[in-house]
C-alpha positions in Angstrom: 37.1 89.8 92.7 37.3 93.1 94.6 38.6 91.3 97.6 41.3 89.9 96.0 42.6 92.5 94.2 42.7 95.1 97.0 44.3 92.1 99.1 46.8 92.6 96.4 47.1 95.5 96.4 47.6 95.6 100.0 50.5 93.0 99.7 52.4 95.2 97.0 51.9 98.1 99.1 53.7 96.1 102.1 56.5 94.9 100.1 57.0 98.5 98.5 57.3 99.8 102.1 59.7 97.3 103.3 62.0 97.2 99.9 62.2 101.8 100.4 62.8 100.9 104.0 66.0 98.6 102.8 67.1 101.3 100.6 67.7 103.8 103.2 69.6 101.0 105.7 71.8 100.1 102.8 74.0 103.8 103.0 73.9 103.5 107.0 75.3 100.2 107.1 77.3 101.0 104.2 79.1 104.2 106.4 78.8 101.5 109.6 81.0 99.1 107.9 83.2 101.4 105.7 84.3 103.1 109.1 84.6 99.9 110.8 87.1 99.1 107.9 89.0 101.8 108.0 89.2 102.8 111.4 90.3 99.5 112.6 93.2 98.9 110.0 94.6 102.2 111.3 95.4 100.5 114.1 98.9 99.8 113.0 101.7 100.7 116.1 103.8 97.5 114.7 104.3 95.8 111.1 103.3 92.5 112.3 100.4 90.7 111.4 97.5 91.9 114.1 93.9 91.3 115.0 92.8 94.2 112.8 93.3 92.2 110.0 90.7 90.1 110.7 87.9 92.6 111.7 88.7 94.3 107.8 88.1 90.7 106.7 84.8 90.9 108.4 83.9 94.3 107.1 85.0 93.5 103.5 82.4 90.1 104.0 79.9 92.6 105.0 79.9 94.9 102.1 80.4 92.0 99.9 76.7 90.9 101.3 76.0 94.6 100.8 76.9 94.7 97.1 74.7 91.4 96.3 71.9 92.8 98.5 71.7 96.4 97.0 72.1 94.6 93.3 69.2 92.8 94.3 67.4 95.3 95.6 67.5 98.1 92.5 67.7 95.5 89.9 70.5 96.8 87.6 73.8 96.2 87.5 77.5 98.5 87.5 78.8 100.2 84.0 81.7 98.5 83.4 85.1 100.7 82.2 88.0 100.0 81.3 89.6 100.8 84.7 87.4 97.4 85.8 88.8 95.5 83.3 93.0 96.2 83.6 91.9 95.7 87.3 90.3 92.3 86.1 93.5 91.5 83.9 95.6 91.8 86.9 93.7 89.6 89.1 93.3 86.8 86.3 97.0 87.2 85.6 98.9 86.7 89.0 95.9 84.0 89.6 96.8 82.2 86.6 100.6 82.7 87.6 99.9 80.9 91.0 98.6 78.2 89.2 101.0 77.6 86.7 103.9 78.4 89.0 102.4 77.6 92.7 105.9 78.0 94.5 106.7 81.3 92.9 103.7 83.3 94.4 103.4 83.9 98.0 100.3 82.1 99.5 100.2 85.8 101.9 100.4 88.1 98.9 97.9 86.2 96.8 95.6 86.4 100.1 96.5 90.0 100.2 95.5 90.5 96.6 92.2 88.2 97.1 91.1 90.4 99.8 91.9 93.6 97.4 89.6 92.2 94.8 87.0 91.5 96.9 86.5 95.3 98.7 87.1 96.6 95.2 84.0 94.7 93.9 82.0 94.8 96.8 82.3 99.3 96.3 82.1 99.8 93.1 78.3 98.4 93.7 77.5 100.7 96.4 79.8 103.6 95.5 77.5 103.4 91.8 74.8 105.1 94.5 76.1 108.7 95.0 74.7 109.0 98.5 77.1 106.1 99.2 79.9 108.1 97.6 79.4 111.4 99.7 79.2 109.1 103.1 82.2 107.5 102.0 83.9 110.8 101.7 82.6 112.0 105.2 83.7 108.7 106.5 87.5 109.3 104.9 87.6 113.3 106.5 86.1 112.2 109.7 89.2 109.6 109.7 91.5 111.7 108.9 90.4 114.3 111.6 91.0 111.7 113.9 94.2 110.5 112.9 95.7 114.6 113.4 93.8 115.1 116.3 96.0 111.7 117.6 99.2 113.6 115.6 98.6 116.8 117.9 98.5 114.7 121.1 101.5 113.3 120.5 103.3 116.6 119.5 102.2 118.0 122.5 103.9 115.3 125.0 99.9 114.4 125.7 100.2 111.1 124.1 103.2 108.4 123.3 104.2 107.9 119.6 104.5 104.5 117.8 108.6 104.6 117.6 111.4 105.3 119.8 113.0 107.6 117.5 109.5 109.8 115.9 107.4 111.5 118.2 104.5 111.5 115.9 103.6 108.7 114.3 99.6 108.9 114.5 98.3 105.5 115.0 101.1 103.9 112.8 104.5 102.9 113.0 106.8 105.7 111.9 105.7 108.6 110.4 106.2 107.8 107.0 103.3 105.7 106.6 101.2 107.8 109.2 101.7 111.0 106.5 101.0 108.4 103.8 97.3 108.2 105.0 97.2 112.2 106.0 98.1 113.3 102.6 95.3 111.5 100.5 92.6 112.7 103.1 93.7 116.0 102.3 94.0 115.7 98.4 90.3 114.8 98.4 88.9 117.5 101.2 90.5 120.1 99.2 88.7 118.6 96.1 85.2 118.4 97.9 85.4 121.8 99.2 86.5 123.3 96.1 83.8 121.2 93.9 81.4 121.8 96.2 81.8 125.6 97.8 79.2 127.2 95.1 76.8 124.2 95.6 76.6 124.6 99.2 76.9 128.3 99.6 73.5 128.1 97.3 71.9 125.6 99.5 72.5 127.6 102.5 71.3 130.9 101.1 68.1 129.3 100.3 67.7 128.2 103.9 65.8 125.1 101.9 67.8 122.4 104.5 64.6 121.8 106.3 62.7 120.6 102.9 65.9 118.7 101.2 67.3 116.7 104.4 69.2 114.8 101.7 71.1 117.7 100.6 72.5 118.1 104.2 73.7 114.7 104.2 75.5 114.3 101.0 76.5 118.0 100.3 76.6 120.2 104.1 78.0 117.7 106.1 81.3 116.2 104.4 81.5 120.2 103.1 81.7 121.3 106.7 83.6 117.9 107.4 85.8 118.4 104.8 87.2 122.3 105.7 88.2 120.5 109.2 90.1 117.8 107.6 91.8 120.4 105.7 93.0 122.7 108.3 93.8 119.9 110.8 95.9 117.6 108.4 97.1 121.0 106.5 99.1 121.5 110.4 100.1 118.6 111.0 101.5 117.4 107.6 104.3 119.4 107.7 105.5 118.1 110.8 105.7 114.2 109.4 108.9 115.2 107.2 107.6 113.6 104.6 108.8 114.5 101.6 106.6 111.3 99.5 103.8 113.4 101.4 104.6 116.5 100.5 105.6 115.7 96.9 101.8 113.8 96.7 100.2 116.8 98.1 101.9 119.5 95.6 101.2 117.2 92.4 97.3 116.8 93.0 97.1 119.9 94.3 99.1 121.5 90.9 96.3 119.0 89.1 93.7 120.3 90.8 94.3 123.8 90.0 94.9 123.4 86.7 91.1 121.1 86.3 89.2 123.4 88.2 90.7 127.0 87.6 90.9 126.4 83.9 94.9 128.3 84.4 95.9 127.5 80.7 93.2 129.7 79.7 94.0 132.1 81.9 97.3 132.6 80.9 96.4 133.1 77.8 94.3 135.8 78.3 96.8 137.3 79.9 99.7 136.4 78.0 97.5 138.7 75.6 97.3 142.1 77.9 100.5 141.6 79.6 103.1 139.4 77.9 106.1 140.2 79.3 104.8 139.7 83.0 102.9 136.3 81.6 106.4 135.4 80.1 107.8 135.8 83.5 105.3 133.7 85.5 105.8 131.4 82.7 109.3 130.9 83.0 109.8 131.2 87.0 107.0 128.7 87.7 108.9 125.6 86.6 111.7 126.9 88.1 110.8 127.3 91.4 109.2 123.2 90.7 112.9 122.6 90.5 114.0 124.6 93.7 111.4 122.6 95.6 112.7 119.4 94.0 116.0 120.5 95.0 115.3 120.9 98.6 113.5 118.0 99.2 116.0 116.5 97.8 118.6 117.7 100.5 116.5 117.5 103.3 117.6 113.8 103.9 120.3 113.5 101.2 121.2 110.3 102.2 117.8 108.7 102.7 117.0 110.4 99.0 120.2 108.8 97.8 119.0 105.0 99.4 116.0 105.9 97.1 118.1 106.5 94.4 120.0 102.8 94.5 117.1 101.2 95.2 115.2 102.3 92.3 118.2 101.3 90.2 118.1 97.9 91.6 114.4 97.4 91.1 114.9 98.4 88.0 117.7 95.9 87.2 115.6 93.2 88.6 112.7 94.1 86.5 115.3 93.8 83.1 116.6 90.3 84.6 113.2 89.1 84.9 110.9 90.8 82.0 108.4 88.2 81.3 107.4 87.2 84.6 109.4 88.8 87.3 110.4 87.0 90.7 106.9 86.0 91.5 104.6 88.5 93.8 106.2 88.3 97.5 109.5 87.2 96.1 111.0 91.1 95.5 112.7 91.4 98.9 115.3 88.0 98.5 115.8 89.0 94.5 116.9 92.7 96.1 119.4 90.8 97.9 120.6 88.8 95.3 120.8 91.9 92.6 122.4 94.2 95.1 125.5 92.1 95.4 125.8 91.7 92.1 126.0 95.1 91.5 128.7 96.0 94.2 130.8 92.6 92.8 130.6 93.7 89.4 132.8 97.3 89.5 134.0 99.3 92.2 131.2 101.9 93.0 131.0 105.1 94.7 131.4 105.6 98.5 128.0 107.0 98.4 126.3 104.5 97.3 128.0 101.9 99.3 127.4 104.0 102.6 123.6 103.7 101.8 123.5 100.3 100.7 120.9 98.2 102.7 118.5 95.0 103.4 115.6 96.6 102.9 111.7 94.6 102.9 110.3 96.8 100.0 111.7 98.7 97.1 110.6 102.2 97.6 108.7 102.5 94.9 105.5 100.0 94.3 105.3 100.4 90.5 108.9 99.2 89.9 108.9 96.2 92.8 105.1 95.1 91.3 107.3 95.4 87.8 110.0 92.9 89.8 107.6 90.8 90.7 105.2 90.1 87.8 107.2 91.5 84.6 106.8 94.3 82.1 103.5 93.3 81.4 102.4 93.2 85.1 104.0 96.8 85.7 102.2 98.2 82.4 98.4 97.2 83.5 99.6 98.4 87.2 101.1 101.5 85.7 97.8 101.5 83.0 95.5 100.8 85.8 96.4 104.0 87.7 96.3 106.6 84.8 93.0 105.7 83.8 91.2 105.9 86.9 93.0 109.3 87.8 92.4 110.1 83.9 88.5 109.3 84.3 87.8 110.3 88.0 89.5 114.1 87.0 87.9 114.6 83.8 84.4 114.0 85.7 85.7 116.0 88.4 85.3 113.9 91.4 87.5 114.2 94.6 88.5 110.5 94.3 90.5 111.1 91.5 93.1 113.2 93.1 93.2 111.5 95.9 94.1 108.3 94.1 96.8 110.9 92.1 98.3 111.9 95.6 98.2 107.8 96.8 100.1 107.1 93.3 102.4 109.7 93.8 103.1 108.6 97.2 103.8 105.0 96.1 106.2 106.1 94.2 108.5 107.0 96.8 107.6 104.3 99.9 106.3 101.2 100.5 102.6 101.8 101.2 100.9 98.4 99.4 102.4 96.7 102.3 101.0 98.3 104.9 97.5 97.0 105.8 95.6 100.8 105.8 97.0 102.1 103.1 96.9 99.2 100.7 93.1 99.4 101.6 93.2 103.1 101.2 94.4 102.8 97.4 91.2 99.9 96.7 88.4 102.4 98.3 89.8 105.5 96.0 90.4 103.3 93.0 86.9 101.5 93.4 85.6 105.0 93.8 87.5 106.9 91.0 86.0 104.3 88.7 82.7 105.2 88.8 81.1 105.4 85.1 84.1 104.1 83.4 86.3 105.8 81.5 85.4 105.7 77.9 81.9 106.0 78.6 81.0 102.8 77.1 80.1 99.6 79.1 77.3 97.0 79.4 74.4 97.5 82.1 73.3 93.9 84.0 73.2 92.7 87.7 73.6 89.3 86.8 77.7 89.4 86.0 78.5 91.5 88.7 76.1 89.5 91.2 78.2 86.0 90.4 81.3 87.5 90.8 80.3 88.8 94.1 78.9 85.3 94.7 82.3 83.6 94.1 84.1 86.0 96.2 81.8 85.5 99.2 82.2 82.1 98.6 85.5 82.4 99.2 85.6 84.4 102.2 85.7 81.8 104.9 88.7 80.0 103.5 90.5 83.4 103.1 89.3 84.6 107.0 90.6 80.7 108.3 93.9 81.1 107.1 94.7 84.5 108.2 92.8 83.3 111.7 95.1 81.0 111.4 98.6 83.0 111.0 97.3 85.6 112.9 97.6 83.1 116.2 100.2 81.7 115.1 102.4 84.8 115.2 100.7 85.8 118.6 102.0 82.3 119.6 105.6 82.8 118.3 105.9 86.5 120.3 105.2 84.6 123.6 107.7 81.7 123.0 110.4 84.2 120.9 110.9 85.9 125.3 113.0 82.2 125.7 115.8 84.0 123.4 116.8 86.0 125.9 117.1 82.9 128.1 118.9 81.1 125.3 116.4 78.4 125.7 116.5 76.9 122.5 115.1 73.7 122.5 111.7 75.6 123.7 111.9 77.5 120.5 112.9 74.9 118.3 109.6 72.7 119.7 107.0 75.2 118.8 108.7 76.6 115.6 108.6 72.6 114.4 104.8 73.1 114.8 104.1 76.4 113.5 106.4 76.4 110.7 103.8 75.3 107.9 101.2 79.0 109.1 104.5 81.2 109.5 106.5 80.0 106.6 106.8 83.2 105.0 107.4 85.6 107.6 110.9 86.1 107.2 111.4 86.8 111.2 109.9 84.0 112.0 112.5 81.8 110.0 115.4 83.8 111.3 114.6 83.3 114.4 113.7 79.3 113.4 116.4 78.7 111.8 118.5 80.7 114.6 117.6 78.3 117.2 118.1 75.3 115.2 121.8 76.1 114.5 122.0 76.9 118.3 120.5 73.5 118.8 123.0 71.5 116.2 120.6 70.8 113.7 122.6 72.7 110.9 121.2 70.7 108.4 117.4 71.5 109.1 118.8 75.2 109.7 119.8 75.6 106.5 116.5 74.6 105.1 114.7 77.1 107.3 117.2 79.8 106.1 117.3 78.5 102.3 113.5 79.9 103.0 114.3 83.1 104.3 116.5 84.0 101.9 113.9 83.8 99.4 111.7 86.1 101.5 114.2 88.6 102.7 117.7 90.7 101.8 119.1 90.5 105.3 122.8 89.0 105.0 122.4 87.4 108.3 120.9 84.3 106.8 123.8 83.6 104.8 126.4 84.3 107.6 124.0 81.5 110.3 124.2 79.3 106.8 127.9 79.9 106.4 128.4 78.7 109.9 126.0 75.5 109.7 128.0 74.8 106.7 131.2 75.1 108.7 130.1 73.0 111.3 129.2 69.8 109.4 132.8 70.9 107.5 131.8 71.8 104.4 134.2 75.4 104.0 133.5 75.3 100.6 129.6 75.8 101.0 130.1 78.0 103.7 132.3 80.1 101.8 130.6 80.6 99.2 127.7 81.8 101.7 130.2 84.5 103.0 131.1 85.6 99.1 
């Protein structure tokens, strides 16, 4: 009848209302929670495990329900490329290597990992909507803003740094990590504004903002955003010392150049009016690559040389173990291990042994993810990393050379282990893999929306156990003050009960297994130690060992600790 249908037709106009009116809170929740993310892991001034980590669970949860909402809501699903499917490989792999081999992957890397998977899911849903891409970029310059705006406090005596020995450190650590985050929010503000300049120098000459309120949102504002970014972060760069940074910035920035400016083929255009002053450009431009080399290289000589051993160590690890490395969160007690077999085998140089170490990462993520998982593990890494750059540069977005200058940067440090900058890498790689690589995929919700499903499922077990270690390690701080009072048997009592949370936070057992040699347990000690030797490269485990074994009179045990 009449009624009825208009009735009807009431109803769908209702529910047409209320699903647009979802559509435009998806992209503000979306740039709610992505700040929220980010902003909060920033907050780094110490490498233990914080409360921050928890409120990133919590956002990553949130754009998880996100992701299956906005699949719902438009009814299609993600192309799928072949940067989705190395990064699937990887995930099945180590997951299928912690069940095989449960003891040989860290239950804190794996949950480091799981929460990785889960934010890179969760984005490339939303980041398939381009508004969503353009607020994440004006979250990521906003962020960086902030982050030099904290760097010129602290230069200025206005604000205190992280470390004793930097006085800038932004909200991080040390500096090293602090230009770590700078350099990538660079890289891509550079890209925006250089995509972007004719676009928005278009828009604002037709004075048409009034009539296309979108095009102020997702072209204007991270434009305008994005030249800040650059100047402020262009300052304050230098002063970081950085040479990861600055080697980062000058290789997405040489990429860039050469993508957007088309340089081959103007060089060759000129190489045809004026040869001999093309020859000359030709020939002086890789030269002066090698003088900057050079003096980055002699900046900190001997840091560069730590680098230099390191590398060959990782690299020695990674031929001892080719199939399946040392297992993920294993790299730091195999470095120990490898090191002094190198120094036993031959006499080396004094340079080399004057920047010999105990270092927690191997400098260089590719080779200690090679240590840790294999050849095969380092190849998808490695595999992973060119196609997304590969893809997000031949379509010319601004995630792509950021994820460049983030590679290039892992090369030389250690950021995978710290919490913002491992989350850093997920958000460019999700957002470099927009629309595959090889163009071909399969169109459906229904995949993507069960794999989001799982995850969330998940989530609760993941957020409980880092609850979990996350108390645990505020407990430990408060009881670790009785060391000073040499009050042992306090330490001994709560490390007994917090042992199974903090078992693989190598201070934790030091300090464990510290007090129980103090205490005359030396058999228990050794245990605890046995454990941190696993986890760490630090030769004081063995020399606590050595003396537990002296003390129940075993020399030859403890000797062989020593050796």
């Amino acid at each position: 009848s009449p009624a009825l249908s208009s009735h009807a037709f009431r109803i769908l106009e209702e529910s047409m209302k209320r699903s647009n009116l979802l559509r435009c809170l998806v992209p503000v929740l979306f740039a709610v929670v992505c700040w929220q993310l980010l902003r909060t892991a920033l907050d780094v001034p110490t490498q233990t495990l914080g409360e921050n980590v928890l409120v990133t669970l919590r956002a990553t949860g949130g754009l998880l329900l996100l992701a299956g909402g906005s699949l719902l809501l438009r009814g299609r699903g993600v192309r799928i490329g072949i940067v989705d499917l190395l990064a699937a490989a990887i995930f099945a792999g180590i997951t299928l290597y912690r069940a095989v081999a449960p003891d040989s992957v860290s239950r804190l890397r794996y949950d480091e990992l799981l929460q990785a998977a889960k934010l890179y899911v969760a984005l490339r849903v939303l980041l398939s909507d381009r508004c969503n891409a353009a607020l994440l970029l004006s979250v990521l310059f906003l962020l960086g803003i902030y982050e030099a705006a904290v760097g010129f406090r602290q230069v200025y005596g206005l604000a205190s740094s992280n470390h004793g020995l930097f006085r800038l450190t932004g909200t991080f650590f040390n500096p090293g990590p602090y230009a770590g985050f700078l350099a990538p929010a660079f890289i891509c503000a550079a890209a925006w504004i250089i995509r972007r300049h004719r676009t928005v120098l278009r828009v604002l000459q037709s004075r048409s903002l009034r009539r296309r309120p979108g095009t102020l949102l997702h072209s204007v504002v991270p434009y305008a955003l994005g030249w800040i970014c650059v100047v402020t972060t262009a300052v304050i760069l230098p002063a970081t010392m950085s040479r990861a940074a600055a080697m980062a910035v000058m290789a997405s920035l040489c990429c860039l150049l050469l993508r957007e400016f088309r340089v081959f083929g103007h060089l060759r255009e000129r190489f045809a009016s004026q040869p001999v002053r093309t020859s000359v450009f030709i020939i002086a431009a890789p030269v002066l690559s090698a003088l900057f080399a050079a003096g980055v290289y002699h900046v900190k000589q001997p840091s560069a040389d730590g680098r230099l051993l390191m590398w060959k160590i990782d690299t020695r690890i990674l031929l001892r173990h080719p199939w399946c490395g040392v297992g993920p969160g294993n790299f730091a007690g195999a470095f120990g291990r490898e090191q002094a077999a190198y120094f036993a085998a031959e006499e080396r140089s004094p340079q080399e042994r004057s920047v010999a170490g105990c270092p927690e990462s191997g400098f260089n993520e590719f080779l200690q993810f090679g240590a840790e998982t294999g050849v095969a593990g380092a190849a998808l890494l490695l595999s992973l990393t060119v196609a997304a750059v590969m893809g997000a540069v031949r379509r010319r977005s601004a995630f792509g050379y950021g994820v460049l200058g983030a590679a290039v940067f892992a090369c030389f440090s250690y950021p995978w282990s710290v919490l913002p900058l491992r989350l850093l890498f997920v958000v460019l790689l999700a957002a470099s893999a927009q629309g595959g690589v090889a163009g071909r995929g399969f169109r459906g919700s229904l995949p993507v929306l069960v794999v989001s499903m799982l995850f969330g499922a998940c989530w609760p077990g993941l957020y409980d156990r880092y609850s979990a270690r996350v108390e645990a390690q505020r407990e430990w701080s408060d009881v670790r003050l009785w060391l000073d009072s040499e009050r042992y048997d306090y330490l001994v009592e709560d490390g007994n009960r917090l042992y199974p949370v903090l078992q693989e936070d190598f201070r934790f057992l030091y300090d464990y297994g510290y007090a129980l040699h103090k205490t005359g347990d030396y058999r228990r000690s050794n245990e605890v130690l046995r454990r941190g030797m696993q986890l760490s490269s630090d030769p004081m485990f063995r020399n606590i060992a050595a003396k537990n074994y002296e003390a129940q009179g075993d020399y030859v045990s403890a000797e062989k600790e020593l050796l």
